[in-house]
TORBA-676432 format. One line per 4 residues: for each residue x, y, z of C-alpha. Coordinates in pm, whole numbers, plus 50000, padded with zeros to 5 digits. Layout:
X:Y:Z | ...
This chain:
50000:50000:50000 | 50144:50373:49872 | 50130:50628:50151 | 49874:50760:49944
49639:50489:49853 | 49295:50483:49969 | 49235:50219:50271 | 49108:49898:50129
49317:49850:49896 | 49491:49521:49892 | 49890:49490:49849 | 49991:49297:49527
50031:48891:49585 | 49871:48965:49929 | 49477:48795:50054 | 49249:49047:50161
49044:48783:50365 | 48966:48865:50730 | 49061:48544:50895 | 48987:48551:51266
49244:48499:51491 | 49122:48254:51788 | 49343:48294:52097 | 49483:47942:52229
49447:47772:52527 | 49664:47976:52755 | 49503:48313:52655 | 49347:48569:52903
49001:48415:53008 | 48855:48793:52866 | 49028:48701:52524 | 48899:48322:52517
48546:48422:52585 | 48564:48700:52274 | 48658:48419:52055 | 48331:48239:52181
48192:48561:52138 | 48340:48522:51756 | 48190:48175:51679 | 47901:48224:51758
47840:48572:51656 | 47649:48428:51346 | 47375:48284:51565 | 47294:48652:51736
47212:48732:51377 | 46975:48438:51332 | 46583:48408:51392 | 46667:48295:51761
46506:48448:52042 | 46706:48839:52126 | 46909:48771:52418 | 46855:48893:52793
46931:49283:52771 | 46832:49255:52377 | 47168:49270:52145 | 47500:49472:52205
47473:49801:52039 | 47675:49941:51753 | 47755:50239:51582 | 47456:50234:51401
47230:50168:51643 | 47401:50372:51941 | 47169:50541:52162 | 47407:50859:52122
47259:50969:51767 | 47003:51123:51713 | 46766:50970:51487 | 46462:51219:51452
46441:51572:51404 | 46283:51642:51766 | 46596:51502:51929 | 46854:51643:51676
46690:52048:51777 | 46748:51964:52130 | 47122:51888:52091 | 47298:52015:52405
47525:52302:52361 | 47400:52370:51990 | 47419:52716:51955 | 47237:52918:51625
47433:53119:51451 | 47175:53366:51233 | 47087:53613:51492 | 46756:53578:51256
46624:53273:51389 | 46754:53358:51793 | 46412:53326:51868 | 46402:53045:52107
46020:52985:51994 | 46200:52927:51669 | 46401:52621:51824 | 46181:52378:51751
45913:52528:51495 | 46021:52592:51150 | 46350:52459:51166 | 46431:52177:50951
46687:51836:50978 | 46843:51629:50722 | 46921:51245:50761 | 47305:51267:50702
47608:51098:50777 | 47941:51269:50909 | 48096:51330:50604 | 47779:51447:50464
47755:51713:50729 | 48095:51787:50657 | 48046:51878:50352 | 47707:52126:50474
47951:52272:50695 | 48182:52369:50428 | 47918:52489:50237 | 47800:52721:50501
48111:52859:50615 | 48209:52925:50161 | 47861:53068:50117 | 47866:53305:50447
48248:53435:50410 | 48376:53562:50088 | 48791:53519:50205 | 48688:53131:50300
48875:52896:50075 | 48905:52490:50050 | 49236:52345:49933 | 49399:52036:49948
49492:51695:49768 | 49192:51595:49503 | 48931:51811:49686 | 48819:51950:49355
48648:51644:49275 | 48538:51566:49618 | 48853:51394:49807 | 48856:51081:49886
48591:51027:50133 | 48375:51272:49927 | 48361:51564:50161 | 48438:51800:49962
48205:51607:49665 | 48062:51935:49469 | 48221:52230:49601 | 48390:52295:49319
48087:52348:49115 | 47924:52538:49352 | 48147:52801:49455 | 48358:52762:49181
48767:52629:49126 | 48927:52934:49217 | 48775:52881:49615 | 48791:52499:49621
49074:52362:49447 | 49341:52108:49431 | 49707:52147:49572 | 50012:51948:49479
50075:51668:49661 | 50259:51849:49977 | 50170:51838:50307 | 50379:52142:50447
50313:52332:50125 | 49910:52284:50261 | 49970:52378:50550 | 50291:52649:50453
49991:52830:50211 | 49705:52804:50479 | 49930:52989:50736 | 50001:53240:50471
49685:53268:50410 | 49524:53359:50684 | 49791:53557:50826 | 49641:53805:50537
49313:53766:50653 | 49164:53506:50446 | 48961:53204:50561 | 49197:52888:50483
49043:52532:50527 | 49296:52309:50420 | 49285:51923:50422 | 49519:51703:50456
49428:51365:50303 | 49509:51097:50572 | 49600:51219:50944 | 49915:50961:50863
50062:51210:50655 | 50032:51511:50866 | 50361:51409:50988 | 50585:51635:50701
50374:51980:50784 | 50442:51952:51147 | 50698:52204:51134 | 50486:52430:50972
50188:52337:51247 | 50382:52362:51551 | 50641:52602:51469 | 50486:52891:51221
50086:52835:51255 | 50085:52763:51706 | 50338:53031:51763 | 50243:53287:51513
50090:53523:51751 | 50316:53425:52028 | 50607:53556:51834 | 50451:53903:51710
50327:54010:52063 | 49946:54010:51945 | 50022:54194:51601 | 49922:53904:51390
49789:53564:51393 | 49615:53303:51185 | 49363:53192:51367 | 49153:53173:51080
49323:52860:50950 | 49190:52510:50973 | 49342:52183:50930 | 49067:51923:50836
49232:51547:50846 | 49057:51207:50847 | 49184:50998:51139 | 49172:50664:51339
49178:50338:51219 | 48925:50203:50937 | 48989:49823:51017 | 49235:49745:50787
49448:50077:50735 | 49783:49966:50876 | 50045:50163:50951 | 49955:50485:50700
49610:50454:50687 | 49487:50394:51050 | 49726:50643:51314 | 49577:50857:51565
49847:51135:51612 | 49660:51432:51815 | 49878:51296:52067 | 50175:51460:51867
50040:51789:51896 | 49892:51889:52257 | 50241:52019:52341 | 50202:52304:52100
50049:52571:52284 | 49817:52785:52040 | 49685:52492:51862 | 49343:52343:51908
49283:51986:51835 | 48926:51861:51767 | 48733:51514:51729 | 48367:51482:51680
48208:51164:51728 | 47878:51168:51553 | 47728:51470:51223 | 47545:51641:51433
47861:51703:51606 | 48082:51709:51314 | 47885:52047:51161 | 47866:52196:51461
48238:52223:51567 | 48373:52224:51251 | 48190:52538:51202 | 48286:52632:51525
48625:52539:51429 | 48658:52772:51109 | 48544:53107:51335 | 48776:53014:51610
49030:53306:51680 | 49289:52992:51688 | 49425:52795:51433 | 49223:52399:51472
49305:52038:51348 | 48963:51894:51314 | 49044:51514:51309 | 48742:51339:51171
48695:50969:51253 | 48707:50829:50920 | 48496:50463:51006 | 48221:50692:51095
48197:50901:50764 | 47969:50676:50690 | 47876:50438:51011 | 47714:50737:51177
47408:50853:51058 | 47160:51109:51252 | 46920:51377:51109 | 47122:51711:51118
47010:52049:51201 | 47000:52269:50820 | 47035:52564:51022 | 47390:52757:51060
47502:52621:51451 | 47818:52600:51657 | 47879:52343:51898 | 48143:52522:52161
48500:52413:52145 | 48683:52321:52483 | 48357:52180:52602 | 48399:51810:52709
48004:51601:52677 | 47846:51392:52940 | 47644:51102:52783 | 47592:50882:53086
47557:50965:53390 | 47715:50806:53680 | 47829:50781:54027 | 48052:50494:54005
48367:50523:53826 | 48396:50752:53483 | 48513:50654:53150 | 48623:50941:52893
48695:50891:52523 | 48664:51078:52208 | 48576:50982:51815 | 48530:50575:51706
48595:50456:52095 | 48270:50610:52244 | 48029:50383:52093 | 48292:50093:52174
48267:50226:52535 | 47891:50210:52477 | 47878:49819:52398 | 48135:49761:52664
47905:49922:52967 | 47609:49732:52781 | 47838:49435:52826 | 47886:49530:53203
47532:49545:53281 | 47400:49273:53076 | 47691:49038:52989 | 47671:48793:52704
47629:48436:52772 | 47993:48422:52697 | 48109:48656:52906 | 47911:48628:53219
48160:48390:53413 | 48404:48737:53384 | 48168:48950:53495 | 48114:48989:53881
47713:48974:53941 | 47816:49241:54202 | 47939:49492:53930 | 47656:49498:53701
47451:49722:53864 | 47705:50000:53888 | 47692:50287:53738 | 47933:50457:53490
47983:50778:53359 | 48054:50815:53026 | 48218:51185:52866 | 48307:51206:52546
48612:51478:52557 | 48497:51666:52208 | 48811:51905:52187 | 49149:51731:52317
49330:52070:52347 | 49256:52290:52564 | 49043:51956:52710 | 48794:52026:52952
48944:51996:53304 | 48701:52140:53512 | 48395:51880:53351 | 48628:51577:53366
48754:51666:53788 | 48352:51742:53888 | 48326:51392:53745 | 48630:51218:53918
48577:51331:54211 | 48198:51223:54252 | 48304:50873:54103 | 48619:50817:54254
48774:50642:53925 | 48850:50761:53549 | 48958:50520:53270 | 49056:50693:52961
49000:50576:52652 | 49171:50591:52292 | 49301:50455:51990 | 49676:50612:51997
49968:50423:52143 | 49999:50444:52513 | 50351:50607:52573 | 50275:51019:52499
49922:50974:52452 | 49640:51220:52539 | 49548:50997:52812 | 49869:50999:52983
49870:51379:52951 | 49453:51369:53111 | 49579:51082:53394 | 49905:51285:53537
49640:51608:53519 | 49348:51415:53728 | 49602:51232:53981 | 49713:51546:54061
49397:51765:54074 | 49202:51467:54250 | 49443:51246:54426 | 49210:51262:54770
48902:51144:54582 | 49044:50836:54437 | 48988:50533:54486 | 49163:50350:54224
49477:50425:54012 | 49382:50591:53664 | 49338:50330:53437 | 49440:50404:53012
49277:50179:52742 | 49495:50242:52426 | 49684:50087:52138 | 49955:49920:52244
50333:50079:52162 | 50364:49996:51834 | 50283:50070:51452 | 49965:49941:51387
49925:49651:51215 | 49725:49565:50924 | 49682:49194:50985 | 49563:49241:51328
49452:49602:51347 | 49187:49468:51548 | 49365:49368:51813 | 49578:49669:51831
49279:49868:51891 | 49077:49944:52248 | 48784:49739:52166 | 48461:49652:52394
48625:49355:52536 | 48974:49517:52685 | 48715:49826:52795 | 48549:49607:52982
48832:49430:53160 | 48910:49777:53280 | 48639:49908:53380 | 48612:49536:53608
48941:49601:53713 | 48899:49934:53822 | 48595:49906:54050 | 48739:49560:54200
49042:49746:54325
């Protein structure tokens, strides 16, 4: 696979099948009961009768999107932007949703913030005819190739002419195609774009520059196609770093995003360009940056994530409380009444202290969850914060769910990844201390 070759494309000579790996003998009792969980995963799917609890949810059918219009209006923090419809009798009459998915609402958001602000531009590797995950898919047309076009195929020159311009004022959206290749603007990001105002006392900035980059793994990206690096980046002081989870979401701080004083990576999730689907607000709205999400509530222990691994945090508290036939040997009968609190962190720099220590210190334990490697991760960074802030209050060490301290691997990307199963060992291991 080219560093530049769509995910899913198979190597020459190489099988694309999806063998599953079943863990021997000696394996961790969690691990032997997900291969159970494996074979017989065809048989959930059958005309059987729907298990105790009903079935382990998924991306699609997650509880945190919002499926109708009347749920999509009352979005928390969703802000309207025309200060034509402020009206708040106006929130929920003559407004009307869309059934999109995230890159769908993307793409709305891009078309809001080219048809609202004359300086905006989109540029970037193939956007003209849409990018590759089709974000960009019509742009072109619509606001025409001298405001959305194409850029050789140069990460710091994307992000060398973004900082440019908006340091003259101009609205620059760049993308860069795969988060993987972020890697050769990084000068450019952390020494010319964070530190531009820094360095001119206040005189000039370019905070109206925004670096859109799919992210995460895909499920069979490998080492270019599936990195998570926002890790990389939350030493740079005047950056912000962004991951929505879900469309609604997406529009919302991406828009917020592009009329942030502050230059902004907005890493989208790219397995949920199309695996999360909600009806989304047509409406111009912000969602507020900085501003971490509770969806659970809980007074037990708390679990924060962002993008992909909040719906696998989902499935693994659904596991908790109503464990697979499998499973239920591993899971305590004492433990599956607790109750967890689940955040989803939205913007992982500045993160949102204050929400995640009010949390801590009602529950008394945080595991923090993500896709990155371990070693320099965000959750290190959030752990070494909240053992500090609430050492008193705890009552178990911080626990980190991550990939493990390597590349990841193509073959078993799935096991280098913080699914359900290793979620729930921690969360089991955590209360039980």
């Amino acid at each position: 696979m080219g560093p530049h070759d769509a995910p899913g494309s198979c190597l020459p000579n190489r099988s694309c099948s999806s063998t599953m790996f079943i863990p021997r003998k000696s394996a961790h009792p969690m691990l032997r009961s997900l291969a159970r969980i494996s074979r017989s995963g065809r048989r959930w799917q059958s005309t059987e009768a729907h298990p105790a609890g009903g079935h382990l949810p998924s991306i699609a059918t997650s509880t945190f999107l919002r499926p109708t219009r009347d749920v999509a209006l009352r979005t928390q923090g969703l802000k309207w932007v025309d200060q034509a419809d402020s009206d708040p009798a106006r929130d929920m009459v003559g407004r009307e949703t869309r059934k999109m998915n995230m890159y769908q609402a993307v793409r709305d958001a891009l078309s809001i913030a080219l048809s609202k602000d004359d300086t905006a531009v989109v540029f970037g590797e193939d956007v003209a005819f849409g990018g590759v995950f089709r974000c960009t898919m019509g742009l072109a047309e619509e606001f025409g190739r001298e405001r959305v076009f194409n850029t050789p195929l140069t990460e710091q020159g994307i992000a060398g002419f973004g900082i440019g311009l908006a340091s003259m004022g101009h609205t620059a959206i760049a993308e860069i195609q795969f988060a993987d290749y972020i890697f050769p603007a990084f000068d450019q990001i952390v020494n010319e774009a964070a530190k531009f105002r820094f360095r001119s006392s206040g005189n000039f900035n370019v905070g109206k520059l925004t670096i859109r980059c799919p992210s995460m793994a895909v499920g069979h990206g490998g080492h270019y196609h599936s990195q998570s690096p926002e890790g990389f980046f939350m030493g740079a002081a005047g950056l912000k770093i962004v991951i929505p989870r879900s469309p609604i979401q997406a529009k919302g701080l991406l828009l917020a995003s592009i009329r942030d004083p502050n230059p902004v990576i907005f890493m989208e999730p790219k397995v949920l360009y199309r695996s999360s689907v909600e009806q989304v607000p047509m409406d111009d709205y912000e969602i507020p940056l900085g501003k971490a999400e509770t969806l659970i509530r809980g007074d037990d222990l708390t679990v924060v994530s962002w993008g992909t691994p909040v719906y696998h945090c989902e499935t693994a508290l659904k596991m908790l409380s109503h464990p697979p036939q499998a499973l239920a040997p591993n899971v305590p009968t004492s433990l599956r009444s607790a109750k967890i609190e689940l955040i989803d962190l939205r913007t992982i720099m500045p993160w949102d202290v204050h929400h995640i220590v009010e949390s801590v210190n009602r529950t008394g334990r945080l595991v923090v969850v993500h896709e990155a490697g371990r070693t320099g991760g965000a959750g290190a960074e959030i752990g070494a914060e909240i053992q500090k802030r609430c050492f008193l209050k705890l009552n178990a060490p911080v626990k980190l769910v991550t990939g493990w301290d390597t590349p990841v691997p193509m073959q078993y990307e799935k096991f280098y990844m913080p699914d359900p199963i290793r979620i729930l060992d921690a969360v089991i291991e955590t209360l039980t201390y």
